[in-house]
KOLLO-802661 format. One record per residue (C-alpha): residue in three letters; x, y, z. Coordinates in steps of 0.25 Angstrom, whole numbers, padded with zeros to 4 digits, always signed. Layout:
REM KOLLO-802661
AlaXYZ/...
***
This chain:
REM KOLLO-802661
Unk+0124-0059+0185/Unk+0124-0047+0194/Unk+0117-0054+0206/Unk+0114-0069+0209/Unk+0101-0075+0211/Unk+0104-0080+0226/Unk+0110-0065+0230/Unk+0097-0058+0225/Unk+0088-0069+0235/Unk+0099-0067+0246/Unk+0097-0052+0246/Unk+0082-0050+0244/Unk+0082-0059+0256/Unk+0090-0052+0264/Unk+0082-0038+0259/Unk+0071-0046+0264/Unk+0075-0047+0278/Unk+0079-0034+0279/Unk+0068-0029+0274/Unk+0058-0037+0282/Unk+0065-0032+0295/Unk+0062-0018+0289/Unk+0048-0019+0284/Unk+0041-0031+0291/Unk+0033-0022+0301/Unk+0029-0014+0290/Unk+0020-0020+0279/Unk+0026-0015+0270/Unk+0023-0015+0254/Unk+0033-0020+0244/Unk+0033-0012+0232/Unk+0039-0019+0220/Unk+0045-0011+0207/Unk+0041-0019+0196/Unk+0044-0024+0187/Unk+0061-0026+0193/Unk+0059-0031+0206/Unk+0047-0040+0204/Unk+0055-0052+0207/Unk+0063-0045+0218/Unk+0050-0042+0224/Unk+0045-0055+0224/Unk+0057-0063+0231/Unk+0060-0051+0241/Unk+0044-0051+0246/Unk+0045-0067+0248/Unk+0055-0062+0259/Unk+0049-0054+0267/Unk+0046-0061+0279/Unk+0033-0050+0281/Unk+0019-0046+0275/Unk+0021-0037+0264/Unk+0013-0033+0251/Unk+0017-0030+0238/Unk+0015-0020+0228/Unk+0023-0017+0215/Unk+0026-0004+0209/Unk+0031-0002+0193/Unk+0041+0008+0189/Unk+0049+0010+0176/Unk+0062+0018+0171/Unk+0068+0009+0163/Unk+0061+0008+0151/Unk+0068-0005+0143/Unk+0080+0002+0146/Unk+0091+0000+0154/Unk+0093+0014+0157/Unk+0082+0021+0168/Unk+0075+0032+0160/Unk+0074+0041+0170/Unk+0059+0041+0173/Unk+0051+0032+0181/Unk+0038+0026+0177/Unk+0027+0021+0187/Unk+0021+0009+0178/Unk+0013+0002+0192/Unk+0010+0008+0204/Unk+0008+0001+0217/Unk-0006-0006+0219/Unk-0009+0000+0232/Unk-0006+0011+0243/Unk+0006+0012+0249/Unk+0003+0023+0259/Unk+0009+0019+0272/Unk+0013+0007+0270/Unk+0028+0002+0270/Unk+0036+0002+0256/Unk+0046-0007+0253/Unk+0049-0003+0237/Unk+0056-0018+0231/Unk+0066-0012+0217/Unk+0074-0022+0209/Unk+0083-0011+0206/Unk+0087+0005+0209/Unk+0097+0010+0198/Unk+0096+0024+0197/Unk+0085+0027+0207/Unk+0075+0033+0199/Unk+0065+0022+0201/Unk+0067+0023+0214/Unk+0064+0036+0218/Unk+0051+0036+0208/Unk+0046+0025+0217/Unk+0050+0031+0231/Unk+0043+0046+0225/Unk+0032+0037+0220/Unk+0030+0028+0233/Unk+0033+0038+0243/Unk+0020+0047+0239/Unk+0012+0035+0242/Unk+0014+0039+0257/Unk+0021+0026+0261/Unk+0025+0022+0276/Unk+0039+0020+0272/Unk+0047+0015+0258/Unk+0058+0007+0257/Unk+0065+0003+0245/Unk+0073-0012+0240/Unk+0080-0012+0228/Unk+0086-0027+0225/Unk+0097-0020+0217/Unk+0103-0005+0218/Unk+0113+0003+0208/Unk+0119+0010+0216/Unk+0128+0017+0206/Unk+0116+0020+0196/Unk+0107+0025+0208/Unk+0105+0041+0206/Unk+0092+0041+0213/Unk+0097+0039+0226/Unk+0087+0033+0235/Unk+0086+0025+0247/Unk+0084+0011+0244/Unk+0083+0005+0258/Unk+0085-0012+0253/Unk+0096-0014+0243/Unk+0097-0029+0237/Unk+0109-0027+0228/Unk+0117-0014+0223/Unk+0123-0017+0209/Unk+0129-0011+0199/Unk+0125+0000+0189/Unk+0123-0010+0179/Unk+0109-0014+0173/Unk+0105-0028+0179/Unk+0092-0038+0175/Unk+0087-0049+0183/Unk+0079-0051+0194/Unk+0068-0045+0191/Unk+0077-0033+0183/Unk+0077-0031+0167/Unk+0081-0030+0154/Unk+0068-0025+0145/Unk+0061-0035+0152/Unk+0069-0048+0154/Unk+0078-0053+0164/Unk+0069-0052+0176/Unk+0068-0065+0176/Unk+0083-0068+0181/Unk+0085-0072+0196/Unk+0098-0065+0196/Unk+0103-0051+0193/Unk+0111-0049+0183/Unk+0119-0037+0176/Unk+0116-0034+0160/Unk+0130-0031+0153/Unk+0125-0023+0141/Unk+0112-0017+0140/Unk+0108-0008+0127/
***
């Protein structure tokens, strides 16, 4: 186990707060990159202490491998207009970046009032994308982790915890 269930709930409430201080004045949309942050989103928007709405977003570059392959794939687009409004972007996790800055090229087109980024987990040392990330939950190390809502070729999500894979073929 990398990271405990109770520190993953103490954080995204305290990402909460901070964010609320930040965003409540600015009905803003949360925009959730599935399928990773799914249950990231869903405990972070309970803790919001302000109107909001939600609206998810699906990107892939991990294709049943561990390893990025280098090219994004858009696989959902957002069900509605994002012109003007206020962006908070939710991600379970920025490794090398890529994904990242697909989704701030892609958004940021889409003439928004302003886009913000959370990440509940950032490898720092993997990152060679650089890009701002304005909320950072955890920074970890450069090693592949599952849980939370992260994966494996589909399983794991389901653990309430994060935790480090030690050999991965």
């Amino acid at each position: 186990m990398l990271i405990s269930e109770d520190e993953i709930q103490r954080r995204i409430d305290e990402l909460a707060q901070e964010i609320s201080t930040d965003l409540r004045d600015k009905d803003p949309v949360i925009i959730g990159v599935l399928k990773g942050a799914f249950v990231f989103v869903a405990d972070f928007c309970r803790r919001l202490d302000f109107p909001n709405t939600i609206d998810f977003i699906r990107v892939s570059s991990y294709p049943n491998s561990v390893v990025t392959s280098g090219e994004v794939k858009l696989e959902l687009d957002l069900a509605h207009s994002v012109a003007n409004r206020h962006l908070l972007l939710l991600e379970d996790i920025i490794d090398t970046g890529l994904t990242l800055q697909y989704l701030k090229a892609s958004l940021g087109v889409r003439n928004p009032a302003s886009l913000r980024v959370c990440s509940l987990l950032h490898k720092p040392d993997n990152n060679v994308k650089l890009s701002t990330i304005d909320y950072i939950g955890f920074s970890i190390p450069n090693k592949f982790v599952v849980g939370y809502g992260l994966d494996y070729r589909g399983y794991y999500r389901n653990l309430p915890y994060i935790a480090q894979i030690e050999e991965v073929q």
